[in-house]
C-alpha positions as CSV (number, residue, x, y, z in Angstrom):
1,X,-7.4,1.6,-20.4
2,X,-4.3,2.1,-18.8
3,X,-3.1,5.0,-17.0
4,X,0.5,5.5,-17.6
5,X,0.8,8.4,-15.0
6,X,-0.2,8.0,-11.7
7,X,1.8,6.0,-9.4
8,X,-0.9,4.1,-8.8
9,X,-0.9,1.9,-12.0
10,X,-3.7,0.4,-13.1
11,X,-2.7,-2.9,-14.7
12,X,-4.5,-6.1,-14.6
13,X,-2.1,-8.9,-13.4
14,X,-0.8,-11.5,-15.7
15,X,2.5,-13.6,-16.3
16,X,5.6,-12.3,-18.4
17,X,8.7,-13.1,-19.1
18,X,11.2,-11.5,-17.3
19,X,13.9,-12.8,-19.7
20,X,14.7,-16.1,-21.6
21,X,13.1,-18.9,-19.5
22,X,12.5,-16.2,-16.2
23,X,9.2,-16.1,-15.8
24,X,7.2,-14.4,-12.6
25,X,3.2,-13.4,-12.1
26,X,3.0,-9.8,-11.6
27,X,0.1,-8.9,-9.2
28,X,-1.7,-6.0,-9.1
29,X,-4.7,-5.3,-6.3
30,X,-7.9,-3.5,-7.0
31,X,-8.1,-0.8,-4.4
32,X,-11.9,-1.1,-2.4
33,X,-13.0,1.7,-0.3
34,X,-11.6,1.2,3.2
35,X,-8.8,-0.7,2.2
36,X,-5.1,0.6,3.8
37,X,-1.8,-0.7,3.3
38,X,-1.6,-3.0,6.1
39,X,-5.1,-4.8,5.3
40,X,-3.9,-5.3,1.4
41,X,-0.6,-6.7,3.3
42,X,-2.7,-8.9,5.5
43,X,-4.7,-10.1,2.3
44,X,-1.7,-11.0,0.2
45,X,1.3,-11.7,2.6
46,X,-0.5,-12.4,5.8
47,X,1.9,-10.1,7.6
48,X,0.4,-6.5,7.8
49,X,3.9,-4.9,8.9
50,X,4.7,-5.6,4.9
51,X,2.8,-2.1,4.2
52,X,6.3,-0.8,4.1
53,X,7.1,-2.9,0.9
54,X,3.9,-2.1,-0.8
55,X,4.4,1.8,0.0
56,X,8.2,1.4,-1.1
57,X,7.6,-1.1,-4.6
58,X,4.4,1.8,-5.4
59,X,6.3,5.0,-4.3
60,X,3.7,6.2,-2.3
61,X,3.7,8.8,0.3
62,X,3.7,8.4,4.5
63,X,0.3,8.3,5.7
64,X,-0.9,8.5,9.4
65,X,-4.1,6.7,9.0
66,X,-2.2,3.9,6.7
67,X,-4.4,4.7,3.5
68,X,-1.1,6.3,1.8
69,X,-3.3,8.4,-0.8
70,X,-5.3,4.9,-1.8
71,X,-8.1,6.0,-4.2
72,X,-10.9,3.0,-4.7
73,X,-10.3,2.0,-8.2
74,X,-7.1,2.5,-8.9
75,X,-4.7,-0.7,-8.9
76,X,-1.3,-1.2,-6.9
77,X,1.3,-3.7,-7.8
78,X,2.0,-6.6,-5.1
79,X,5.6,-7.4,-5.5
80,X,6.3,-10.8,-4.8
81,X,9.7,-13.7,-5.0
82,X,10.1,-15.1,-8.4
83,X,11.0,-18.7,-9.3
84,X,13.6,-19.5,-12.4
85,X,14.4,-22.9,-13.7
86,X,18.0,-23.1,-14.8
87,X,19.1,-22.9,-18.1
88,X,22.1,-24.9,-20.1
89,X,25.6,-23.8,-18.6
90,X,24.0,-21.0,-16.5
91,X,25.5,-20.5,-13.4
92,X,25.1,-18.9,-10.4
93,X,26.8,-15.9,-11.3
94,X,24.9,-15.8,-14.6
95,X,21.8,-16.0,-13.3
96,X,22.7,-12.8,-10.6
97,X,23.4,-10.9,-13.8
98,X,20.0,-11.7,-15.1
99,X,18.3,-10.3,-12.7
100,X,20.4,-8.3,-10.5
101,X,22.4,-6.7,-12.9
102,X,25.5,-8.2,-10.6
103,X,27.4,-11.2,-10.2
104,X,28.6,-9.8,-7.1
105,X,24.6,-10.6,-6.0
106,X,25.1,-14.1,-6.8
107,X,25.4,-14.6,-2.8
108,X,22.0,-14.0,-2.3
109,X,20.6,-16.5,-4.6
110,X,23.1,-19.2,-3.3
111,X,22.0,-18.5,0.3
112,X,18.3,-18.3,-1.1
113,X,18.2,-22.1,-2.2
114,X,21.0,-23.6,0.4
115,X,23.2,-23.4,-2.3
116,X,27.3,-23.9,-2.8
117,X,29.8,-21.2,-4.3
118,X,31.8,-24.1,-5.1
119,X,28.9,-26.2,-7.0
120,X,26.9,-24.5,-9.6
121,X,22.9,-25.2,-9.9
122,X,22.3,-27.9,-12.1
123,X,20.1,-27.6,-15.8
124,X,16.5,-27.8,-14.9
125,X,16.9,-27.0,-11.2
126,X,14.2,-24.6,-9.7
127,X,16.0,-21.5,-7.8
128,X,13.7,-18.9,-5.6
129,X,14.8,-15.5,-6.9
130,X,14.7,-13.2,-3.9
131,X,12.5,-9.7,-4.9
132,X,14.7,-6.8,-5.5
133,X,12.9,-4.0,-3.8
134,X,14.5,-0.9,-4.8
135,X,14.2,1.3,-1.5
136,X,15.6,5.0,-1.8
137,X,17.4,6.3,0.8
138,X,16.0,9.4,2.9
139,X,17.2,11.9,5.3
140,X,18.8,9.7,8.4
141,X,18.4,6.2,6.9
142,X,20.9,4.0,8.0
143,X,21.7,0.0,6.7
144,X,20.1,-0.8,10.0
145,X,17.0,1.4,9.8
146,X,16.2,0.1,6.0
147,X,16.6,-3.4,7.8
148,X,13.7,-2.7,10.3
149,X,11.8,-1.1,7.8
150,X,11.1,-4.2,5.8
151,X,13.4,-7.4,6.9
152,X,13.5,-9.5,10.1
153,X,15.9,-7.5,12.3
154,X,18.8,-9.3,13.0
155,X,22.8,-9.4,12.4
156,X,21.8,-12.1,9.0
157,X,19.4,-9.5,7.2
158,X,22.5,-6.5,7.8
159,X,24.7,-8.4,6.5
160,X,22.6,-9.9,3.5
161,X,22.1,-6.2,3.0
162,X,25.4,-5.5,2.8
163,X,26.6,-8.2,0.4
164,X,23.9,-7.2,-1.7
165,X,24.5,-3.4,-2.0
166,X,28.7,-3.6,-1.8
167,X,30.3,-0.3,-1.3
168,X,26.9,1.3,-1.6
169,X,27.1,5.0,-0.7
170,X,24.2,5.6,2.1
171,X,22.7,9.5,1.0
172,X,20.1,11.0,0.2
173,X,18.5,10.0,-2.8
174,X,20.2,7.1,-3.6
175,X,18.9,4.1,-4.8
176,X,19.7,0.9,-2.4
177,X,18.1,-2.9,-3.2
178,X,16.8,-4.8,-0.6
179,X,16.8,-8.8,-1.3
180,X,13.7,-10.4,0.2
181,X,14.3,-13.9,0.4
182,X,10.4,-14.8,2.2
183,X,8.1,-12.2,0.5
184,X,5.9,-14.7,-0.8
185,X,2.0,-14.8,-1.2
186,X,-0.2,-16.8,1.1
187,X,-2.8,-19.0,-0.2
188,X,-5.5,-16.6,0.3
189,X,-3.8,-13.9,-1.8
190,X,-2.7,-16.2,-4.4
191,X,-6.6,-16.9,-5.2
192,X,-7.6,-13.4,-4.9
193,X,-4.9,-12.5,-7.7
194,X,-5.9,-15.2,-9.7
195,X,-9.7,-14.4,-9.6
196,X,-8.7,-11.1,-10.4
197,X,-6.8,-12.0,-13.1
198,X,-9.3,-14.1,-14.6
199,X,-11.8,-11.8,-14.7
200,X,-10.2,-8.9,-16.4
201,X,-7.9,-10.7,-18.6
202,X,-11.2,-11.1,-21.1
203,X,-10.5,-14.2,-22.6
204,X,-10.4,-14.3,-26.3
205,X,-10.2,-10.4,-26.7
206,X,-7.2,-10.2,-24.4
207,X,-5.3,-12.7,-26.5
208,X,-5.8,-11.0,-29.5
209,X,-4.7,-7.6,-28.0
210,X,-1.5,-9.5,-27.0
211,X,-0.7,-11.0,-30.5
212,X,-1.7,-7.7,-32.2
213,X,0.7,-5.6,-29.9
214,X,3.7,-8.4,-30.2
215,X,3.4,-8.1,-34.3
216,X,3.8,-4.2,-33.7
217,X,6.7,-4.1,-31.3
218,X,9.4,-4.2,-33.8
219,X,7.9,-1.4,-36.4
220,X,8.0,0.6,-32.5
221,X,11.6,0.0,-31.3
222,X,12.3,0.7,-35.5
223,X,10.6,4.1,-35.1
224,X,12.8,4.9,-32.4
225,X,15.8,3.9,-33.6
226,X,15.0,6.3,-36.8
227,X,14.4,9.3,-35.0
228,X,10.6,8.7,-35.4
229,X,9.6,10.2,-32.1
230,X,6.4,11.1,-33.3
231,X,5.4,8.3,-34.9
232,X,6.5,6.3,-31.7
233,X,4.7,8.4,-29.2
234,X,1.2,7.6,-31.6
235,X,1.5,4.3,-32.3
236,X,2.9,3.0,-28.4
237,X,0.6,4.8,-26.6
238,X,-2.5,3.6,-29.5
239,X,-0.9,0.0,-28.2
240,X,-1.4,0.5,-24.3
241,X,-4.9,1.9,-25.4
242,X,-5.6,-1.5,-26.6
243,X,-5.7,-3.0,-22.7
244,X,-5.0,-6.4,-20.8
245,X,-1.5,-6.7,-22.6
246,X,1.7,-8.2,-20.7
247,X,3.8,-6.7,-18.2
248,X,6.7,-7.7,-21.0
249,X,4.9,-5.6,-23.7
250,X,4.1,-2.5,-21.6
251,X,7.4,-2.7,-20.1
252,X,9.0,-2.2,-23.7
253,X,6.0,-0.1,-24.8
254,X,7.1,2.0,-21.9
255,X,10.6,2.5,-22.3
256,X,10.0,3.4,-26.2
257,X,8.2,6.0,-25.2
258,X,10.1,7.8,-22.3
259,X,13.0,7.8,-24.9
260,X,10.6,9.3,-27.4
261,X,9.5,12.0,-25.2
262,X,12.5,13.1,-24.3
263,X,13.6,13.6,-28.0
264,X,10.7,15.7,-28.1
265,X,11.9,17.8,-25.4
266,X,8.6,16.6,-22.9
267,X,11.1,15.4,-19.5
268,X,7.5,15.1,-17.7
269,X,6.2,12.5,-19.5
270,X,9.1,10.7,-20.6
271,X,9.5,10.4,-16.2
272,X,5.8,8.9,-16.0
273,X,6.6,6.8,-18.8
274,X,9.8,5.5,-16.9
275,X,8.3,5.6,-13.5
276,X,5.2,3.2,-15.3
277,X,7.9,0.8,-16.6
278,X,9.7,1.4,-13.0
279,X,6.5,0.0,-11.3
280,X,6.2,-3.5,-13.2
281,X,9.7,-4.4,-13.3
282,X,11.5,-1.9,-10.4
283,X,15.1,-4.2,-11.3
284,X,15.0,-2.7,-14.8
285,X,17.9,-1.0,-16.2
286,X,19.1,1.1,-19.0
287,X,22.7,0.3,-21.1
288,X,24.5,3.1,-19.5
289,X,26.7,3.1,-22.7
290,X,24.8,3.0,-25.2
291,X,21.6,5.7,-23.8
292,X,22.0,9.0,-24.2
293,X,22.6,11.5,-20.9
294,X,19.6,12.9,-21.4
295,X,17.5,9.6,-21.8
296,X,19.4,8.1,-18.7
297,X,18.9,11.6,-16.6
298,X,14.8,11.1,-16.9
299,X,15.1,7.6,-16.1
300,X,17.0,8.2,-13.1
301,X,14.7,11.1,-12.4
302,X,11.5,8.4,-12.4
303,X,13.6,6.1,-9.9
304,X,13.0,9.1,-6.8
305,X,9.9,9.2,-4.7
306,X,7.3,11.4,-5.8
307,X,7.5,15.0,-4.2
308,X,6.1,15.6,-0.9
């Protein structure tokens, strides 16, 4: 079953679609006893100085022994480059929208496929997306200290930094994204995903838990937008009870329900419903206009660290 609470979320890896046509394999790791942050780096990225991105992309806390709270069991999400083959008329611009949420971003994704400003990507043409990793800024961070903490430390990664994050206010709290153009999996850690994968994704049953959860999305965004809160809290959370679905589904499965709990006046788990949405897709975003302050104040909420 899944745990919607923890910040170690256990969810089996599988592909979704990110949006129309963007599609990305979400890895998760198993945690063993004895593992740390810097061997699952090791495994996966073969770098083990990328414990910082795995502690950032799970929220977990600082630890002096590198373990970070790791319980054996629980599952931790490897974050990881995407790769999007361009649509009809999409251009660069477009595409930074899609998944940045800013055209201004569009620099990274040119620089990220030794691309032109001038000359758009042509229809079919595979683009890297660079991972988003959404780093919030503590006491005496600087631009330059965020770049040591998980980019090669040079005058290119501040400024890629910079164009990605313009007129970004550098304080406590907030929220800055940190383009990764080279976080990608090694051959070892691709196969270990996909063994993973494989055996938890149970076949047959996990297709059906899919199909049965995609026919019952739309009666659970209806519920929500008729004031149903109770109704929506049942039947989403009888959904994620059903196992092995897609990071799509419990993404939207997820954000019904941290809307629904805060119309019921429960900010806690509406955060952990957020914060579990938060950990599969960390570039997702709420219509700022249309959400309601009290909806877009827990999701904010989920976006900090947990407390010390």
């Amino acid at each position: 079953m899944l745990r919607s609470i923890a910040p170690l979320i256990p969810l089996m890896m599988t592909l979704f679609a990110m949006r129309v046509q963007a599609q990305a394999a979400v890895y998760t790791h198993a945690v063993q006893e004895g593992d740390t942050l810097a061997s699952i780096a090791q495994r996966y990225y073969g770098d083990p100085t990328r414990e910082a991105v795995l502690r950032e992309a799970n929220r977990l806390k600082a630890s002096g022994a590198g373990g970070a709270g790791l319980t054996p069991g629980s599952w931790i999400f490897i974050p990881t480059v995407t790769y999007y083959r361009v649509g009809k008329d999409e251009t660069w611009r477009s595409i930074a929208i899609r998944f940045y949420g800013q055209e201004a971003r569009a620099a990274a994704l040119i620089e990220a496929n030794q691309g032109s400003r001038r000359v758009d990507p042509d229809e079919g043409t595979e683009l890297l997306v660079p991972y988003p990793l959404r780093h919030v800024v503590a006491p005496g961070d600087t631009l330059a200290k965020i770049v040591k903490l998980y980019m090669v430390d040079d005058a290119t990664s501040l400024r890629r930094l910079r164009q990605f994050n313009p007129g970004a206010a550098i304080e406590r709290g907030r929220v800055v994204l940190v383009p990764l153009f080279d976080l990608k999996l090694v051959a070892e850690g691709r196969a270990e995903a996909s063994a993973v994968f494989a055996q938890a994704a149970g076949g047959g049953a996990s297709k059906s838990a899919q199909t049965e959860v995609e026919s019952a999305l739309p009666e659970l965004i209806r519920q929500g937008q008729q004031a149903q809160f109770a109704e929506a809290v049942a039947l989403g959370n009888r959904l994620l009870g059903l196992g092995s679905l897609t990071s799509t589904q419990v993404v939207t499965i997820q954000k019904e329900l941290g809307v629904a709990y805060v119309a019921l006046e429960r900010p806690d788990l509406a955060e952990a419903s957020f914060r579990a949405a938060l950990a599969l897709q960390p570039n997702l975003e709420l219509d700022s206009v249309r959400t309601s302050p009290r909806v877009l104040e827990a999701f904010n909420r989920a976006k900090q660290p947990p407390p010390q």
